[in-house]
C-alpha positions in Angstrom: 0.0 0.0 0.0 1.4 3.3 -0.9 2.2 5.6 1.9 -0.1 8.9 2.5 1.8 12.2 1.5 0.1 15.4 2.7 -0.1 18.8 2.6 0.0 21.9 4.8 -0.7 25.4 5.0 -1.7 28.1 7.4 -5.3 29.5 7.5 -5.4 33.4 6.7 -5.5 35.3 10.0 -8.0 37.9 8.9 -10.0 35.0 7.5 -12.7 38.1 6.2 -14.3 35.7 3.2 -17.6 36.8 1.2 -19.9 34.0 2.0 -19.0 34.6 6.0 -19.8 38.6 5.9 -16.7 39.9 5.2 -16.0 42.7 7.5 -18.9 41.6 9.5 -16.1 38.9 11.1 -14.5 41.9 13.5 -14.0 40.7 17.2 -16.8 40.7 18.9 -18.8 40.2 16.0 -20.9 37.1 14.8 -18.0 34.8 14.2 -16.1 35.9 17.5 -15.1 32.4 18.5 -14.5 30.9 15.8 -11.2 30.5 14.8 -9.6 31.5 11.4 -8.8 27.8 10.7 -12.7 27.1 11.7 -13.3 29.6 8.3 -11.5 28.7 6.5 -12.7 25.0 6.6 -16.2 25.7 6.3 -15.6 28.0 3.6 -14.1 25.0 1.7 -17.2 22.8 2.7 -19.3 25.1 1.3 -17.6 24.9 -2.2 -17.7 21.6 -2.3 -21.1 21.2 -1.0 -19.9 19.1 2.1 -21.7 19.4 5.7 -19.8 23.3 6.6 -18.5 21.7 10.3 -15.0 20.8 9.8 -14.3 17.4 10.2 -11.3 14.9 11.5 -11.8 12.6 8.1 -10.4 15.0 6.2 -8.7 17.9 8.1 -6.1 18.0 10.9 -5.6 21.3 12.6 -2.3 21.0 14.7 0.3 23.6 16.0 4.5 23.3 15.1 6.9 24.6 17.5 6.4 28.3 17.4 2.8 28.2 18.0 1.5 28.7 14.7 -1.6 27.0 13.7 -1.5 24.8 10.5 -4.2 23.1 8.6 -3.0 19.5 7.3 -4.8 17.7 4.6 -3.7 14.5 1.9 -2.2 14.8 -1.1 -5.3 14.0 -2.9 -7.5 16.3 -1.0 -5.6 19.2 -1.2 -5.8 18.7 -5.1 -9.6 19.3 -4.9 -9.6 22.3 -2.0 -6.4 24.2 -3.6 -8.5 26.8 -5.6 -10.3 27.8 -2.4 -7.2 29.0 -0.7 -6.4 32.7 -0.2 -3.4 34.3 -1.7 -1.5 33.7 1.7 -2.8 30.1 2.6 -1.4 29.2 -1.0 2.0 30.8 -0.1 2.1 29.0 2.9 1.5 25.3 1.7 4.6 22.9 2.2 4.7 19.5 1.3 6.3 18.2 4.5 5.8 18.4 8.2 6.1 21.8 9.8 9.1 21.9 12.4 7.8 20.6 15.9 4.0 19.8 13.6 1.6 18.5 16.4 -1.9 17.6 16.2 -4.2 19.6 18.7 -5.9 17.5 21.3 -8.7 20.1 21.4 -9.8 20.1 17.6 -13.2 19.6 16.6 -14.8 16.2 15.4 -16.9 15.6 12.9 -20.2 15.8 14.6 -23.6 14.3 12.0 -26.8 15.3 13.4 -28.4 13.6 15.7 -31.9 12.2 15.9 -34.3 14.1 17.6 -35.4 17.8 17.9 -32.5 20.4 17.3 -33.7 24.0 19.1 -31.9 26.6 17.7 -32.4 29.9 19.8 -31.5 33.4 19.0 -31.9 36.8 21.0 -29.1 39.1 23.0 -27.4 39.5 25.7 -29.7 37.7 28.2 -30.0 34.9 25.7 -25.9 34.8 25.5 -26.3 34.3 29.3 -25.0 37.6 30.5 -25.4 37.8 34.0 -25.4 34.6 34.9 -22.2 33.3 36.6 -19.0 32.5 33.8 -21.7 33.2 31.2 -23.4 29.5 31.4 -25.1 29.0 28.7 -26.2 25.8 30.2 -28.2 27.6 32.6 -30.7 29.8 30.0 -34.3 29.5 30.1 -34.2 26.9 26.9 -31.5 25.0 28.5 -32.9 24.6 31.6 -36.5 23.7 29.7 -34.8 21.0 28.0 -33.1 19.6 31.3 -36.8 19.4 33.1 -37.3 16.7 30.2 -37.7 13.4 32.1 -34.4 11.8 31.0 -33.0 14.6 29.0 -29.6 16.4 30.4 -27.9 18.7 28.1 -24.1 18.3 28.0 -21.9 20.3 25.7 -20.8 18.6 22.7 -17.4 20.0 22.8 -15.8 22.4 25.5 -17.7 24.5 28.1 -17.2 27.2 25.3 -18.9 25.5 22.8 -22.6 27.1 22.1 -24.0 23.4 21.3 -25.4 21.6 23.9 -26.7 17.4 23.6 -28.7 15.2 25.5 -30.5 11.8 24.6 -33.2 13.7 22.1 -32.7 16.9 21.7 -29.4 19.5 20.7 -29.5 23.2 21.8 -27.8 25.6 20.1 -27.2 29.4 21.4 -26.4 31.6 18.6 -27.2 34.9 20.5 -24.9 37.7 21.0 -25.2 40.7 23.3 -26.1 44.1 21.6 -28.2 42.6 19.0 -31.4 44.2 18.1 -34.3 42.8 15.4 -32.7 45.4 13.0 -29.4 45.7 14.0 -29.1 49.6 12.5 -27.3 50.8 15.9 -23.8 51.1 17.0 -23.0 50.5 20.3 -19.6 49.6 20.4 -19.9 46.1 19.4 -20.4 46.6 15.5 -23.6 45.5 15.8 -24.4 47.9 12.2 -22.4 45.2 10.9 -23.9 42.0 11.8 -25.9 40.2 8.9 -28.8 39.5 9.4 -29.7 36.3 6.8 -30.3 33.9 10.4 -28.3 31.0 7.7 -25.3 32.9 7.5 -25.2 33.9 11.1 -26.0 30.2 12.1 -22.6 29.4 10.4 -20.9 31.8 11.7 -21.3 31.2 15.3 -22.0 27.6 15.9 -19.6 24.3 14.6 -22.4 22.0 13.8 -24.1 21.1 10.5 -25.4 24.3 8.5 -28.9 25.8 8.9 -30.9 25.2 5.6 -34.5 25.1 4.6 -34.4 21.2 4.2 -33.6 20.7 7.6 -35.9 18.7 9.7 -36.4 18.4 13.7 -35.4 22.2 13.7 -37.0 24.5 16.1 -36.1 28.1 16.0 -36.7 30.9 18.6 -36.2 35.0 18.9 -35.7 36.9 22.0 -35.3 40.5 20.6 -36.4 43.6 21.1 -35.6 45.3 24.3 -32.5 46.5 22.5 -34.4 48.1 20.0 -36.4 50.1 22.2 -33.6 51.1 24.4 -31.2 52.3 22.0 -33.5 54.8 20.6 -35.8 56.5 23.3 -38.1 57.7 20.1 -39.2 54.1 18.5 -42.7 53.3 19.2 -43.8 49.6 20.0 -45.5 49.6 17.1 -41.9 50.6 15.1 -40.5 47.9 17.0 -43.2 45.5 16.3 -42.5 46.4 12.6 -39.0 45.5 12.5 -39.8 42.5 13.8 -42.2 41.2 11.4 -39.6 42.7 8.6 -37.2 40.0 10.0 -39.6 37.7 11.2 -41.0 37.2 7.1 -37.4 36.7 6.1 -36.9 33.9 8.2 -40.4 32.6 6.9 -39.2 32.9 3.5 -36.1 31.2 3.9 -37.1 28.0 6.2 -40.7 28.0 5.3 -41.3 24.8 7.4 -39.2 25.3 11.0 -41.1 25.9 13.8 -40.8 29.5 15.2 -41.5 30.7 18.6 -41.3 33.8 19.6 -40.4 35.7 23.4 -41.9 38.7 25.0 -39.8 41.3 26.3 -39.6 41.7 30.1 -39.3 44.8 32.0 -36.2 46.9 32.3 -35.1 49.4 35.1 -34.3 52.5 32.9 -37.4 54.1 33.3 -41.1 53.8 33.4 -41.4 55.3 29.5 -39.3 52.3 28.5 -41.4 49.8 30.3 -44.7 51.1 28.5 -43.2 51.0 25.1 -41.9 47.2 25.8 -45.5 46.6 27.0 -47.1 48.1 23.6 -44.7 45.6 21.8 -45.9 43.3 23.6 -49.3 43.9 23.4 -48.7 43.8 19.1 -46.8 40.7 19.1 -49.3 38.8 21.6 -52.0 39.9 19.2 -50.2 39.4 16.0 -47.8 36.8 16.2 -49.2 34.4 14.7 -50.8 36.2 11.6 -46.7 37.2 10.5 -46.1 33.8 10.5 -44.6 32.3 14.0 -46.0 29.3 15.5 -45.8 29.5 19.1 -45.5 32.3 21.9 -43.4 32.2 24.9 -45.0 35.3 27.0 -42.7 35.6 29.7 -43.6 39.0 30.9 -47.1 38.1 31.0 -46.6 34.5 32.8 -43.6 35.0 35.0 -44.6 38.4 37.2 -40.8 38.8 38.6 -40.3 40.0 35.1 -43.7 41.4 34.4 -44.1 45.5 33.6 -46.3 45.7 36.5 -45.3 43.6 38.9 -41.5 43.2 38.4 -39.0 44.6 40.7 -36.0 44.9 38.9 -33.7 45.7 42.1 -34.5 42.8 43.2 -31.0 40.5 43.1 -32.7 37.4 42.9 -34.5 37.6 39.8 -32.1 40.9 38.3 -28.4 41.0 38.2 -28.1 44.7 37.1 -31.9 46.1 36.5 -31.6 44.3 32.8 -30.0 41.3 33.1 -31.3 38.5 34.9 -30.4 35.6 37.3 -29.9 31.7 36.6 -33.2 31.9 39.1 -35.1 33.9 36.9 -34.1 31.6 33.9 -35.4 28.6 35.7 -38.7 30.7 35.7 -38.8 31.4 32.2 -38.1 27.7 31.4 -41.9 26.2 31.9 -43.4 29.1 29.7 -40.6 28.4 26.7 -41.1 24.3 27.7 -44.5 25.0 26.8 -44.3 26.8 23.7 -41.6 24.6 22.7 -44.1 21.2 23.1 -46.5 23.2 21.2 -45.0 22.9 18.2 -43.1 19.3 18.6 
């Protein structure tokens, strides 16, 4: 048998290619932690119409003795991903083994899709599990209504970093990210002007497991946006923020016109009382509307859970609130029943 030969090269650092956003990879933007060689990887999936998670079958990912990251791929392999290289990833193949060339013990594995129900969930910063302690995202209102599942317990797939969770039947993934708004128009530091907003492109940007499309089956999907919205700009109405939703809400519908959506209320915030009514006429819209623009199920956590209710809320309390927006593992595990619910709804 003839012996393997291989090739390597180094994935572009910048890593900025068109069908991942371009300049919308920036740190702290949708692809924040995932890792040039990550990229640059999918990216080759992509052209070659494979699953767009890298994969151990045909990709090593390894370091050599200065620290530099490497990519190594066969001979014959590299002969049908060459063209897909950058300028610099060409200039950096060689044909044998980088000095001090070790494979990482922490690289992905090829991970297929397992059976059951995958709930994909999408919001901001409470969402992303801000506030809650080393930003858990196994402690979020759809994690923990997973976990009440009688012999479900989500475990990540990965690392404690990874945003995809797995237990016997179902796989949660967290693509949220803090600042993000339904329109994502406003600058606050994070580039959030930059994100994009096609809910495919950001599902491969920020997760490592196989790609969002409109064949999928078992897919759930969920929004928690909104608040942002009507925080950043003191003069949007409910109604305007109802508006943007629907704008994204029919672009979702249009591009997976058969995954279940559910859709979150916004709970009350400690800015001030002018805030609180505006997230309470949104409210008011999407509980009456939601299900004409096209989303299947409602989670109504301000109106079910009254520690984050408009009316009844208290959002000094350090229980339920962590800093008058953010709230508490607690207050998760009180959301969880109301998305459980909506989640069964449409399962």
């Amino acid at each position: 048998m003839a012996t393997e030969t291989y090739k390597w090269f180094q994935p572009e650092a910048t890593n900025r290619r068109a069908d991942y956003g371009s300049d919308a990879i920036l740190d702290n933007g949708d692809s924040a932690e995932i890792t040039p060689e990550s990229l640059t990887i999918r990216h080759i999936c992509n052209e070659l119409s494979l699953p767009k998670n890298y994969t151990n079958q045909l990709f090593k990912i390894g370091t050599d003795s200065g620290a530099n990251t490497w990519v190594r791929v066969s001979d014959e392999t590299y002969s049908s991903i060459s063209s897909y290289l950058t300028s610099s990833e060409t200039t950096s193949v060689v044909s044998s083994s980088p000095s001090g060339w070790s494979v990482s013990s922490t690289q992905a594995y090829f991970q297929p899709r397992g059976r059951g129900t995958t709930v994909i969930v999408n919001g901001d910063s409470i969402t992303d599990a801000l506030g809650i302690t080393s930003n858990n995202k196994k402690l979020i209102y759809a994690a923990q209504a997973i976990d009440s599942i009688s012999g479900e317990t989500l475990a990540n797939i990965e690392s404690s970093a990874d945003r995809t969770l797995q237990s016997k039947n179902y796989r949660l993934i967290n693509m949220a990210l803090g600042g993000s708004s339904w329109a994502n128009t406003i600058d606050q530091g994070n580039n959030e002007d930059l994100y994009p907003l096609p809910e495919s492109l950001r599902f491969n940007q920020r997760t490592r497991t196989l790609p969002l499309n409109a064949d999928a089956t078992n897919n759930v999907f969920s929004y928690w946006l909104g608040t942002n919205d009507l925080s950043y700009d003191a003069t949007l109405t409910g109604a305007q923020c109802w508006t943007r939703a629907t704008t994204r809400i029919t672009a979702f519908r249009a591009q997976f016109p058969n995954i279940p959506l559910i859709l979150c209320t916004a709970i009350k915030r400690s800015e001030s009382s002018a805030l609180n009514d505006r997230i309470n006429d949104y409210n008011v819209l999407m509980r009456a509307n939601y299900s004409s623009a096209g989303v299947d199920a409602l989670a109504d956590f301000e109106n079910e859970v009254s520690v984050v209710n408009i009316s009844t809320g208290d959002t000094t309390n350090t229980t339920y609130y962590t800093d008058g927006v953010h709230i508490t593992e607690t207050t998760h595990g009180l959301l969880a029943p109301v998305f459980l619910t909506a989640l069964n709804s449409v399962t």
